[in-house]
RODO-2510 file (C-alpha; in nm, 4 decimals, decimal comma):
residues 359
     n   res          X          Y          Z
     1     x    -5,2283    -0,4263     1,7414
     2     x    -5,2506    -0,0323     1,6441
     3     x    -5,0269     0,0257     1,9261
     4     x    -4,7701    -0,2003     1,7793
     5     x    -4,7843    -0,0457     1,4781
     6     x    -4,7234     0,2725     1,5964
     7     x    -4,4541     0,1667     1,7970
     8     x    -4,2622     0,0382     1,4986
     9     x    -4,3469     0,3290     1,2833
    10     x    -4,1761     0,5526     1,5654
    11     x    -3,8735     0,3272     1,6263
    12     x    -3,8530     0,3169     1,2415
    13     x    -3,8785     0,7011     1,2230
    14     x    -3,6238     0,7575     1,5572
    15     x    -3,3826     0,5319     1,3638
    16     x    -3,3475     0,6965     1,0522
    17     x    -3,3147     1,0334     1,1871
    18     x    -3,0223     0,9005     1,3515
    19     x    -2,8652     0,8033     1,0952
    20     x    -2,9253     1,1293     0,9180
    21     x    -2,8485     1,3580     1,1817
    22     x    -2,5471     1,1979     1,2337
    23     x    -2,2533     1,4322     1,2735
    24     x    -1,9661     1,1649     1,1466
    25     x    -1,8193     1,3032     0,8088
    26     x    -1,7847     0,9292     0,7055
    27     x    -2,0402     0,7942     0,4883
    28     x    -2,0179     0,4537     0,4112
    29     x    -2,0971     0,2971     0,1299
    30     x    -2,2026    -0,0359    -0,0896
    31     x    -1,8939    -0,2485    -0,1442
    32     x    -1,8184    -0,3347    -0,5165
    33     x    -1,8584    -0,7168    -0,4660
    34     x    -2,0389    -0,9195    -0,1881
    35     x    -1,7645    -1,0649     0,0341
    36     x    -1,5277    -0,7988    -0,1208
    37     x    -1,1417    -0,7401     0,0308
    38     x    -1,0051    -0,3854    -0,1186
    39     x    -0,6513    -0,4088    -0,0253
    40     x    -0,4850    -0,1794    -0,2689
    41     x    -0,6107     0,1528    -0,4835
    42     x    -0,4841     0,2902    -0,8225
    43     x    -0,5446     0,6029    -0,9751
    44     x    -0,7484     0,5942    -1,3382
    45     x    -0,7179     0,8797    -1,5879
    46     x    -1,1378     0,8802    -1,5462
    47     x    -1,1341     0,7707    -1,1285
    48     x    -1,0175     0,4823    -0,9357
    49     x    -0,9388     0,0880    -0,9097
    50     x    -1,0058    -0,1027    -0,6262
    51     x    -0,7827    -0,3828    -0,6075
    52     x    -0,8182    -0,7132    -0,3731
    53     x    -1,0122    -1,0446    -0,3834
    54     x    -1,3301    -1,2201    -0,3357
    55     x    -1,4097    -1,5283    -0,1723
    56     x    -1,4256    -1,8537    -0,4064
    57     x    -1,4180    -2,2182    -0,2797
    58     x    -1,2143    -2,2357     0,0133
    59     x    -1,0275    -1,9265    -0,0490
    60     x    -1,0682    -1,6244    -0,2386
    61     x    -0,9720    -1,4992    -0,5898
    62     x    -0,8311    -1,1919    -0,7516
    63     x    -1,1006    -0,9005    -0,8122
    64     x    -1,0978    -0,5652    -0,9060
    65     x    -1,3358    -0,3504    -1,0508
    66     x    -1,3792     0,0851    -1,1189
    67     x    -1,5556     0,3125    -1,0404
    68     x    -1,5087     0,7213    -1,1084
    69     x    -1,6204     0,8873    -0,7531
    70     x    -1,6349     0,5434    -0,5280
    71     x    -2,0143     0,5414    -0,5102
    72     x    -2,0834     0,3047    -0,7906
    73     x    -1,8704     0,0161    -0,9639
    74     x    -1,7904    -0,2224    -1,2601
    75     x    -1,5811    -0,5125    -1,2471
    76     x    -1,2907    -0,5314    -1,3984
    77     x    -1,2337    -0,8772    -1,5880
    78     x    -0,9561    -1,0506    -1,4172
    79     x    -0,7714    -1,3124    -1,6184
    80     x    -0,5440    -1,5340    -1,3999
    81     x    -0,2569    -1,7404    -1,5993
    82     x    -0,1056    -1,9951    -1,3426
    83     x    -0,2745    -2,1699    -1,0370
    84     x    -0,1370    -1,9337    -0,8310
    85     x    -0,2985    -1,6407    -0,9970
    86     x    -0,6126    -1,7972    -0,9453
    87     x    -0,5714    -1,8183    -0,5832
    88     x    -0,4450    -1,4352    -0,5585
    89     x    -0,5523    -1,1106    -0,3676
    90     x    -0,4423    -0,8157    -0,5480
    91     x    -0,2051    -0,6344    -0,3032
    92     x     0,0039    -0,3644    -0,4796
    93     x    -0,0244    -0,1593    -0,8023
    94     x     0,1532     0,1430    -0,9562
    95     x    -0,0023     0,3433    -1,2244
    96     x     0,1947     0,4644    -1,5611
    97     x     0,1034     0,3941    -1,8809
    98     x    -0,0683     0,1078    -1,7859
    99     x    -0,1252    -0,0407    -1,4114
   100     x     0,1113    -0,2896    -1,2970
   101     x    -0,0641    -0,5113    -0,9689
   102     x     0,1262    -0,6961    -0,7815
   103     x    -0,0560    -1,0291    -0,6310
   104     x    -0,0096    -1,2898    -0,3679
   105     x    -0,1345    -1,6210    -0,2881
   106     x     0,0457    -1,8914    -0,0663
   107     x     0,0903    -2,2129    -0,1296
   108     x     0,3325    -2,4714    -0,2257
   109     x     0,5215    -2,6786     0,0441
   110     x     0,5928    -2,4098     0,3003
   111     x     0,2966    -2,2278     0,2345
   112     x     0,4977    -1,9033     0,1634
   113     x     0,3999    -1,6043    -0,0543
   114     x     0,3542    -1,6798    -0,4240
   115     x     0,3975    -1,3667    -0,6277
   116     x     0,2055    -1,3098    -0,9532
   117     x     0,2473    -1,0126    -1,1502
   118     x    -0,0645    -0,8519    -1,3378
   119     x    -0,0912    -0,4981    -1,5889
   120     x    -0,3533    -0,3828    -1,7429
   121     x    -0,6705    -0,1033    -1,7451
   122     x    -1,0048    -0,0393    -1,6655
   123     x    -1,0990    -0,3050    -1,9122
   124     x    -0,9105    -0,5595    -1,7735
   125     x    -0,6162    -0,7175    -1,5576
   126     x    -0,4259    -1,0014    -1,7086
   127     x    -0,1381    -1,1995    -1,5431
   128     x     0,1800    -1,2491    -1,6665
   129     x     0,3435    -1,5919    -1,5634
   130     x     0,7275    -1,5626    -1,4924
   131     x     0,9527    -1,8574    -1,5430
   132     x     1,0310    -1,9184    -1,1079
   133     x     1,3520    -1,8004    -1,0624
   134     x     1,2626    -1,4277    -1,1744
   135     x     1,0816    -1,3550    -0,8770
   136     x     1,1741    -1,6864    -0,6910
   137     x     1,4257    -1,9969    -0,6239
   138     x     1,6573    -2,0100    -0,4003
   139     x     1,8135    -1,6985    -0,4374
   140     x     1,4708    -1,5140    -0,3558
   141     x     1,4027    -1,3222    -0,0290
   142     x     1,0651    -1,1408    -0,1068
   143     x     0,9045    -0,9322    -0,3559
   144     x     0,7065    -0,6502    -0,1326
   145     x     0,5254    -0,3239    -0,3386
   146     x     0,4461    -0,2625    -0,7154
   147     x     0,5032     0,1244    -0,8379
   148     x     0,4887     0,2580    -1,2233
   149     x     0,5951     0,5935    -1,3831
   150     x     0,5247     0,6638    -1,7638
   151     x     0,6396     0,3857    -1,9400
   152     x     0,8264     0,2123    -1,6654
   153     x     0,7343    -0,0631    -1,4374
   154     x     0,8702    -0,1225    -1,1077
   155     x     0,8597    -0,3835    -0,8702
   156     x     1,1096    -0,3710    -0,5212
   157     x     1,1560    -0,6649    -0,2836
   158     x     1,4684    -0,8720    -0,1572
   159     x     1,7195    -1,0949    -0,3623
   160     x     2,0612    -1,2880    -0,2813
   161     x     2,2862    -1,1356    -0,4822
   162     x     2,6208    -1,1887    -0,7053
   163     x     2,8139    -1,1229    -0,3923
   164     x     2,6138    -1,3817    -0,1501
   165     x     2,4711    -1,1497     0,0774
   166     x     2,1243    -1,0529     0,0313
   167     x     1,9875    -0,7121     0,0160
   168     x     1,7105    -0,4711    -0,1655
   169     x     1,6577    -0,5509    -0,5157
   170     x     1,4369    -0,3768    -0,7812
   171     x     1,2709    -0,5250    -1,1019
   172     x     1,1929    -0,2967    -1,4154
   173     x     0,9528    -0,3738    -1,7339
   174     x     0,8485    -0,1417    -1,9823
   175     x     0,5366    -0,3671    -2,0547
   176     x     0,4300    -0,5201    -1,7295
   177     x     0,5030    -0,8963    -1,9171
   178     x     0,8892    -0,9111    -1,9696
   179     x     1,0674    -0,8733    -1,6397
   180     x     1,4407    -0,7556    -1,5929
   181     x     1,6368    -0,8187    -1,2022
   182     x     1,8834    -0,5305    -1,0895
   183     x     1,9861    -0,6985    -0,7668
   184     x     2,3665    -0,5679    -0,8008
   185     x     2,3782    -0,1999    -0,8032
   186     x     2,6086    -0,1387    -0,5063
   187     x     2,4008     0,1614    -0,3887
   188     x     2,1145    -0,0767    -0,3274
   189     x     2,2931    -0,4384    -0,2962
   190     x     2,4115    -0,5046     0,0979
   191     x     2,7961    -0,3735     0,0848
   192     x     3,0483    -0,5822     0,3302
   193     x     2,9273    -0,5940     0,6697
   194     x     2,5638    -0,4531     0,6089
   195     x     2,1919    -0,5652     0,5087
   196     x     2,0006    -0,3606     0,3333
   197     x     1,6116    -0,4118     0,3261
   198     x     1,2817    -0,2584     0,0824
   199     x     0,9927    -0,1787     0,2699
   200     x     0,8369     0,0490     0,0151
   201     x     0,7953     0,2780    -0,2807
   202     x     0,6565     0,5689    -0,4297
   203     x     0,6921     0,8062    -0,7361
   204     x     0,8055     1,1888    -0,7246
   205     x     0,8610     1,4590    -0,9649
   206     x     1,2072     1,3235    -1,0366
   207     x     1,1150     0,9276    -1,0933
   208     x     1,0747     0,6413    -0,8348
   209     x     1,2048     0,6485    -0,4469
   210     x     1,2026     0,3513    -0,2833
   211     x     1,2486     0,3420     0,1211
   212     x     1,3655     0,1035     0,3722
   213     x     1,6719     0,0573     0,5707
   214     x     2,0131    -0,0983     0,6647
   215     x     2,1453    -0,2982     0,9398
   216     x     2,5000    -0,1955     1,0076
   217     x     2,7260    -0,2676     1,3702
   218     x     2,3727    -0,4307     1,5252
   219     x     2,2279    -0,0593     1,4380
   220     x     1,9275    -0,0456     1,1677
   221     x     1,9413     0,2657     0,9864
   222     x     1,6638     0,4342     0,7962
   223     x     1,7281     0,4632     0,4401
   224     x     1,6049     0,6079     0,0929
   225     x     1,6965     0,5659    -0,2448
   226     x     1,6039     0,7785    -0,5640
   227     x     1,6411     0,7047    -0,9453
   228     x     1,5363     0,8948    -1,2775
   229     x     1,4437     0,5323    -1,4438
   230     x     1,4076     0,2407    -1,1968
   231     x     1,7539     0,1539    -1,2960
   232     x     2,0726     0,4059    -1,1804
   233     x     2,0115     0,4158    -0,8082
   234     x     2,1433     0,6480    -0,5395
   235     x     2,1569     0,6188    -0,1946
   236     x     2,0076     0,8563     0,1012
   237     x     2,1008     0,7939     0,4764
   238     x     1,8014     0,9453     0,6879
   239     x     1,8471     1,0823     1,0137
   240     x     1,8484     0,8731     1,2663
   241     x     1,9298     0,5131     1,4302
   242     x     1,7208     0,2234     1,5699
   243     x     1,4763     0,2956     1,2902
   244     x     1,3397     0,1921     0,9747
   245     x     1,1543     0,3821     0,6783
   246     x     0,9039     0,2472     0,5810
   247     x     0,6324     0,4150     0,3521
   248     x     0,6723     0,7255     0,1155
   249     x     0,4024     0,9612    -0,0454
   250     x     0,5017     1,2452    -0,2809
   251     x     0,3384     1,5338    -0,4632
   252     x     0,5494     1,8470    -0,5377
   253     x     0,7787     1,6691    -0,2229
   254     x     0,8233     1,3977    -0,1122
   255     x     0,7485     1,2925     0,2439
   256     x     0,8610     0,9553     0,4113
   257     x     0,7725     0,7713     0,7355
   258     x     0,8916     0,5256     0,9245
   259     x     0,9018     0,3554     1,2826
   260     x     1,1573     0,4148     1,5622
   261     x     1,3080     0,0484     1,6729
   262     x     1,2644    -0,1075     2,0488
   263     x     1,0730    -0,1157     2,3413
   264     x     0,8779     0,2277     2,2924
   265     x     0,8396     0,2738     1,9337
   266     x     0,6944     0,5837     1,7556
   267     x     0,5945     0,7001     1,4321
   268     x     0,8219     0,8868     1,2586
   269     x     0,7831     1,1158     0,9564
   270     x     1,1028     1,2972     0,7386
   271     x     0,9651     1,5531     0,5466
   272     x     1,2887     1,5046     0,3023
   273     x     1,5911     1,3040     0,3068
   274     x     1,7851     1,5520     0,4832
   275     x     1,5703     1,6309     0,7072
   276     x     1,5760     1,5066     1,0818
   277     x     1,2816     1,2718     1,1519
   278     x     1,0190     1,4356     1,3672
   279     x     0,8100     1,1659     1,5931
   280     x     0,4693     1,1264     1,6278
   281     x     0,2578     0,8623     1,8409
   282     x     0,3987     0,5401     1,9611
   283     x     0,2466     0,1972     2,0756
   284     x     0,3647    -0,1549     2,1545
   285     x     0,3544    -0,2273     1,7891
   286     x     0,3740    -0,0008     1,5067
   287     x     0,3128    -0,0381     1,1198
   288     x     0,3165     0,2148     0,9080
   289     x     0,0552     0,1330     0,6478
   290     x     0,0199     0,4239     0,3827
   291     x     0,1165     0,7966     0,3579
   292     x    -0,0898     1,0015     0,1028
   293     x    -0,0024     1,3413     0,0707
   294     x    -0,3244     1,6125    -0,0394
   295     x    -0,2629     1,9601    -0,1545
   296     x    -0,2421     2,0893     0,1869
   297     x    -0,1660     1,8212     0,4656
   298     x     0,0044     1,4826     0,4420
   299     x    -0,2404     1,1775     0,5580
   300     x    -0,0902     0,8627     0,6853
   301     x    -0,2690     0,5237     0,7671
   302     x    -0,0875     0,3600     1,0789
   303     x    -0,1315     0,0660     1,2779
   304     x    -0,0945     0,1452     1,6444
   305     x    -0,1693    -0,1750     1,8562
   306     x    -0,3011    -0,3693     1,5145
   307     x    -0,5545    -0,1125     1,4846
   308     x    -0,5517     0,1427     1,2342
   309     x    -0,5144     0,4980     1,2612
   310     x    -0,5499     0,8082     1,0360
   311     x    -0,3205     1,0951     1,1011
   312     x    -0,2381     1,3789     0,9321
   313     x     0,0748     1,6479     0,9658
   314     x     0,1894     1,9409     0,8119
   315     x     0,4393     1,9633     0,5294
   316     x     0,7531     1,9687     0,7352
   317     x     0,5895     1,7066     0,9575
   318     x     0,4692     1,8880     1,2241
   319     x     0,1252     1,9730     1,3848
   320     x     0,0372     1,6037     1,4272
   321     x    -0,3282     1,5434     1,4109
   322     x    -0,5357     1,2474     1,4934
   323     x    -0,8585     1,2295     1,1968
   324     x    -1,1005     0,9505     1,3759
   325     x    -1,2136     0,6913     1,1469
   326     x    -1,5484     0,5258     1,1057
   327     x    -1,4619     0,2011     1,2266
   328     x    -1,1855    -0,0216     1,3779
   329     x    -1,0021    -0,2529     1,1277
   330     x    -0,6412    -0,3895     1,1529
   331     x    -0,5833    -0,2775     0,7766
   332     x    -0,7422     0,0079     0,5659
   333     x    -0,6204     0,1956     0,2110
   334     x    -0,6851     0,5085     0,1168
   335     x    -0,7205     0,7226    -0,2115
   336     x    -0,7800     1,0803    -0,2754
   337     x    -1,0882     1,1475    -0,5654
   338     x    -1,2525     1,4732    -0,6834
   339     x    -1,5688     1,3573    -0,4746
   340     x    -1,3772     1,3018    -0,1377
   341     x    -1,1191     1,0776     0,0601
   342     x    -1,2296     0,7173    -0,0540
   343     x    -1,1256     0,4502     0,2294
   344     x    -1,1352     0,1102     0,2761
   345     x    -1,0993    -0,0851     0,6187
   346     x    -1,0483    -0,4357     0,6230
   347     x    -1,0558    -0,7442     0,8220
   348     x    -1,0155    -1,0896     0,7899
   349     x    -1,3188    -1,1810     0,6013
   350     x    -1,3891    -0,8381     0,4296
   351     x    -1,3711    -0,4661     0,3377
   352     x    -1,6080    -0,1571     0,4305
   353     x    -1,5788     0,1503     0,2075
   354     x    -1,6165     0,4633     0,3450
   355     x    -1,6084     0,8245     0,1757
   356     x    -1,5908     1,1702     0,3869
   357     x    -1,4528     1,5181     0,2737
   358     x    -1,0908     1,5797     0,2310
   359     x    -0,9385     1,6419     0,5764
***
């Protein structure tokens, strides 16, 4: 009996100095909620909101909650306004004078995406129902990333437009309720013979850029698009063919990247819209999930094979590096606080938060 006791006391001891001793710069840490899915981050005048759901009944529900260095957390009232919004994960959010969160549920005959649309604060979210042909109907094609900048709300996706043929389409509020479509501006709208597509959108010293591409002759073309307000749009042809922007991070710049198209794609990363796209790793699949820039490097989340990557270049989008992460997830989000590079890797039943030094 002693023996055993020892034993345990020396496994116990071996154990823990393992995990101390260990040389990963990742620590992770409690999630907010048991069961908890952080799919989306938001900057806070004071820290951070974590955006996703939690499970409930057969599904899950929309949950968020904040926290000011990612170690400890409150939740965030949520107050859901139609059935889908009960059924919602939290998926998208910009952050202006208020935070705008986009959510998604799926339902109804087809079982396709249900958008609901959400603003709010630290004290609480509340959704905004929208009569169904503002963000759906017939004439709908998808509503894909959530972005805000001072007192402007913006929301990009797909629509059918005035002319028949569908193409990017932007949505603008200036109180995250009341919801105005711009689906015919011709520099976003699909001209004769084209499609043009959103993947996603950032903001940048000079207002909102949104990313994504056209197909034109059978050729998809990467694309950007810049505007002051979320309303007077211009148009930016990246360099390159066979490819596709897809995610864009600024700070004093902007940086974009994007995928190459066919049966070896690559990462690629512009490191401004006149730029030529410089490549980075490839895979049978690619996705490029986030791109965060940080005072010195720019960090990028990418799927490579379904499994997420971190990687990190320099300015003009060279010196690619590979940052190892903690754990293997086919989705993760990232957000840069005063107290470290928060992260949150996610599967198909739940998140693990993670925190290490800036990179």
């Amino acid at each position: 009996m002693k023996w055993s006791i020892v034993l345990v006391w020396v496994l116990a001891l071996t154990v823990g100095c393992a995990a101390r001793t260990s040389d990963s710069p990742w620590r992770e840490l409690s999630l907010p909620q048991r069961g908890a899915r952080i799919l989306e981050f938001a900057p806070t005048p004071d820290g951070v909101l974590a955006l996703g759901s939690v499970p409930s009944g057969d599904g899950r529900a929309p949950a968020a909650w904040s926290s000011i260095d990612g170690t400890q957390w409150k939740t965030v009232p949520v107050r859901p306004d139609s059935p889908y919004g009960a059924l919602a994960e939290l998926i998208s959010a910009g952050a202006g004078e208020h935070t705008t969160v986009l959510g998604r549920a799926f339902g109804g005959a087809h079982s396709n995406p249900r958008m609901t649309i959400w603003s709010g604060d630290v004290h609480g979210l509340t959704e905004h129902a929208q009569v169904m042909e503002m963000f759906g109907g017939p004439h709908a094609i998808a509503v894909t990333a959530a972005a805000a900048r001072g007192g402007t709300d913006l929301l990009v996706g797909g629509w059918d437009g005035p002319s028949g043929r569908y193409g990017a389409a932007v949505w603008t509020s200036a109180n995250g309720a009341d919801w105005q479509r711009h689906a015919d501006d011709p520099a976003l709208s699909s001209a004769p013979g084209e499609q043009t597509g959103v993947a996603g959108v950032g903001t940048g010293p000079a207002g909102f850029v949104i990313v994504g591409e056209t197909l034109r002759d059978s050729i998809l073309r990467p694309l950007a698009w810049t505007s002051p307000d979320g309303i007077e749009w211009q148009r930016h042809e990246l360099h390159g063919s066979d490819a596709v922007a897809a995610r864009v991070g600024c700070g004093t710049t902007c940086t974009v990247f994007g995928q190459s198209i066919g049966a070896a794609p690559h990462v690629l990363c512009w490191p401004s819209t006149g730029a030529e796209a410089v490549p980075g790793p490839g895979a049978r699949t690619v996705d490029v999930l986030q791109v965060l820039p940080t005072a010195t490097r720019v960090l990028s989340l990418v799927a490579l094979d379904h499994v997420v990557q971190l990687v990190s270049v320099g300015s003009n989008c060279t010196d690619w590096q590979q940052i190892s992460l903690p754990a293997m997830a086919p989705a993760a989000r990232m957000i840069a606080l005063p107290s470290g590079l928060l992260l949150a890797t996610t599967d198909a039943d739940r998140s693990r938060l993670w925190l290490r030094a800036l990179p």
